[in-house]
N, C-alpha and C positions, 0 to 999 in steps of 0.2 A: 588222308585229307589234304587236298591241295591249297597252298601257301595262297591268302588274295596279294597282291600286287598295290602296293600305295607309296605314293610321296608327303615326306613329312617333309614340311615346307622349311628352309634354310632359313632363319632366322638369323644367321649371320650376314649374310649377301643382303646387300640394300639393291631390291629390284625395283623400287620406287622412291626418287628421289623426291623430297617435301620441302618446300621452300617458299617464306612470303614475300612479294614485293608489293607496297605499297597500297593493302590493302586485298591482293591477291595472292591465292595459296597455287603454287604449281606444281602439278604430280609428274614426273617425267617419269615414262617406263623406260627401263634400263635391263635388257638382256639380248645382249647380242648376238646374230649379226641383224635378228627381225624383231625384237621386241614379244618374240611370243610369250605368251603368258598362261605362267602354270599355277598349278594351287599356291605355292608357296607367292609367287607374284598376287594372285586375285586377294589371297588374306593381306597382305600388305597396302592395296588400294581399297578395299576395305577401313584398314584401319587410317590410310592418311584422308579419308574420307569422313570417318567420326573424330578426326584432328581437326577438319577446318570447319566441319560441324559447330563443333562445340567453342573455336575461337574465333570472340567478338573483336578480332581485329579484321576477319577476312569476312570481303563482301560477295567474291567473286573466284571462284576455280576454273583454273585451265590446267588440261590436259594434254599432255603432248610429248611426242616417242624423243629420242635419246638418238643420234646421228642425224645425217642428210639423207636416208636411202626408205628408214621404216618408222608408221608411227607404231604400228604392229599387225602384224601379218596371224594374228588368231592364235587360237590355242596350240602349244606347244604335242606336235605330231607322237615324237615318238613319248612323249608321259601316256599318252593315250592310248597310242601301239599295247604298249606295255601294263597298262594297267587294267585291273579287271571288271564285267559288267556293273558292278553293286558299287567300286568305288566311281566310277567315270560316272553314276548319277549323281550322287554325293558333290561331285566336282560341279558338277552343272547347276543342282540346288544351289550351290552355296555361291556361286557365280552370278546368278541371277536373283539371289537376295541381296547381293554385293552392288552391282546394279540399279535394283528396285533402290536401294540406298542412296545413292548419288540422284536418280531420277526425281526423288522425294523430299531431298534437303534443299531447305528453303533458300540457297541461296543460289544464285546465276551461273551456270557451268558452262565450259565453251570448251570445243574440241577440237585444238589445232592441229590439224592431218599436216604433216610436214615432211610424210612420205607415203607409201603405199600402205594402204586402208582396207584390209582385206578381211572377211571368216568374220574371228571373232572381235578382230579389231576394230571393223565396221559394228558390229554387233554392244561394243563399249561406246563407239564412236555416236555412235543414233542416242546411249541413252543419257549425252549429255542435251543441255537444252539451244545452244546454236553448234553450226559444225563451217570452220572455216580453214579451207587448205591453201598451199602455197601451191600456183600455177606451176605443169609439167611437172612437179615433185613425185607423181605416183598414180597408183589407179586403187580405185573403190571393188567391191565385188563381195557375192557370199557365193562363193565354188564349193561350198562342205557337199553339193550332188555329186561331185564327183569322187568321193569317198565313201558315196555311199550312205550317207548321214545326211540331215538339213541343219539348219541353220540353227542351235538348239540354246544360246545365251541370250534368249529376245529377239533374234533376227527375223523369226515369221513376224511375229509380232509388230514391234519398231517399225518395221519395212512396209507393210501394210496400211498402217497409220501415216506412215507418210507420202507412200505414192499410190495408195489404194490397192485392191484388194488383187486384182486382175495381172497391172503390172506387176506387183510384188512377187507374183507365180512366175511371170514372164522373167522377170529376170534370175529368182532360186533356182527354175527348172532349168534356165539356159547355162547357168553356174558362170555367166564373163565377166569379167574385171572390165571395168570402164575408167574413160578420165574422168578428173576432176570439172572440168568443163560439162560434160553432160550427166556427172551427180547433181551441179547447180539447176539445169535446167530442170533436171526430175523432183527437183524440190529436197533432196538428201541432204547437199552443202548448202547452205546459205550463200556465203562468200567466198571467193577464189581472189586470191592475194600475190600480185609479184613482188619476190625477192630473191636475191641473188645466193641466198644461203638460208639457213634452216635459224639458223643465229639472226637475222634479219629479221625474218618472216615470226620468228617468235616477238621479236621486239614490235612488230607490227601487231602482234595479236594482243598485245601486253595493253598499248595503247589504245585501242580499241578495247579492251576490257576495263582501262581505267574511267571511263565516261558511267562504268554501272557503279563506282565505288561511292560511299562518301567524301566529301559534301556535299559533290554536284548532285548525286542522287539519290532520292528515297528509297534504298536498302529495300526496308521492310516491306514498303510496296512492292518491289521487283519480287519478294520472296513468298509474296501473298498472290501477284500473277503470274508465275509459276505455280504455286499451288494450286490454285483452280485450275488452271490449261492442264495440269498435268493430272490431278483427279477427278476434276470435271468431264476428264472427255473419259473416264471408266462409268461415269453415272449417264440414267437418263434424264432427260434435260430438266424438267423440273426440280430433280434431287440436283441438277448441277449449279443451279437458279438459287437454290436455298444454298448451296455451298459459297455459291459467289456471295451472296445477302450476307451471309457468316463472316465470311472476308472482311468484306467491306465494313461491317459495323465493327472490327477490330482497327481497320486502317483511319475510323471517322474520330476515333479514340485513342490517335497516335500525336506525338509530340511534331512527327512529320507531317501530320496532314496540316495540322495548327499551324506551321513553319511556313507552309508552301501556301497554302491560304494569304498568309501577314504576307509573303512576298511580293506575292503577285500583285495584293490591291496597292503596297508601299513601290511597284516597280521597281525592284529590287534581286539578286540575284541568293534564292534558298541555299538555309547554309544546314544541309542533312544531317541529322544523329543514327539513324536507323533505330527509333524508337516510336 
């Protein structure tokens, strides 16, 4: 009987670094020299993922690679050379529950491409909720055609949703890395950001991310319009109409909605609890 082939994930190796700054939790992947990511890496963003979950200090997650060259360059080639059919689903399952996770937690994700955004990285990178890179630092792309594979972490998927159905072939069947400049135009990146360094460009995203935290803003509302946009566009529209109603009759029942109401009539600046 022939041996299957699997990695049991290093528990020792911190491939994700977890850290809060002032209301934001930052995952940084860490394996070099491309940040690629193997089961032992995906269980670990995973779990720093049910970490800022469940802490009511963090309003807002950014993501974002580990040097100036990668934020991650996709699944790590040879685990995959190397391992066998039955576990490389297993790997992908559980990659894309890993995902659905982050996509689904109610609070604001942003994912700062601070190098090249390629495979699966791009396929991590889509399922946060804005995606912002630092100019010239790299190029975008899902090439998994030319291995023979498609794009199998969400990338059909993601990809489709966001540049429609047509392009999203045009570009998986073509398999090219593109700049960061023309992901913006096709609606991918949101914002493309100069800086002179990776350590910059993160400070730049940090402060841009701190506008969604508490005080200045209503948390639980930012975490209730992602939940709609993000469930709502799997319903048809009427079930998306009752989802939002559902919403909103929680958000009408919130200590924030109460806050931002007094402010406004008092001309005053709301002082947020995310409650």
């Amino acid at each position: 009987m022939a041996t299957a082939t699997t990695e049991v994930p290093n528990e020792t190796k911190t491939l994700v670094h977890y850290e809060v700054q002032d209301g934001i939790a930052i995952f940084t992947l860490d394996d070099p020299p491309a940040n690629t990511y193997t089961h032992a890496m995906m269980v670990q963003i995973d779990a720093a993922i049910l970490r800022a979950r469940f802490d009511p200090s963090v309003d807002v997650i950014v993501v974002v690679g580990k040097g100036e060259k990668f934020f991650c360059a996709g699944a790590n080639i040879n685990m995959l050379q190397q391992a066998d059919p039955t576990w490389k689903y297993y790997f992908c399952l559980h990659a894309n529950e890993t995902l659905l996770r982050l996509e689904h937690t109610p609070k604001l994700v942003i994912a700062a491409l601070n190098g090249h955004t390629v495979g699966g990285g791009l396929e991590i990178a889509m399922a946060a909720d804005l995606r912002i890179a630092r100019r010239g630092a790299g190029k975008v792309g899902l090439p998994e055609v030319a291995l023979g594979v498609l794009p199998g972490t969400g990338g059909t998927q993601r990809l489709t949703k966001l540049v429609g159905t047509s392009k999203a072939i045009q570009l998986m069947v073509e398999g090219t890395n593109f700049d960061f400049e023309e992901a913006e135009a096709l609606g991918i990146v949101n914002r493309v950001m100069d800086a002179g360094s990776r350590d910059e460009f993160l400070a730049q995203v940090l402060e841009y991310a701190r506008q969604f935290t508490r005080p200045a803003k209503a948390t639980f509302a930012v975490g209730n319009i992602k939940r709609s946009c993000q469930s709502g566009a799997e319903l048809p529209l009427e079930q998306g109409l009752a989802l939002e109603r559902e919403l909103q009759a929680l958000l009408f029942n919130s200590q924030d909605a109460k806050e931002g109401l007094n402010a406004y009539v008092q001309k005053r600046a709301a002082q947020f609890t995310g409650k």
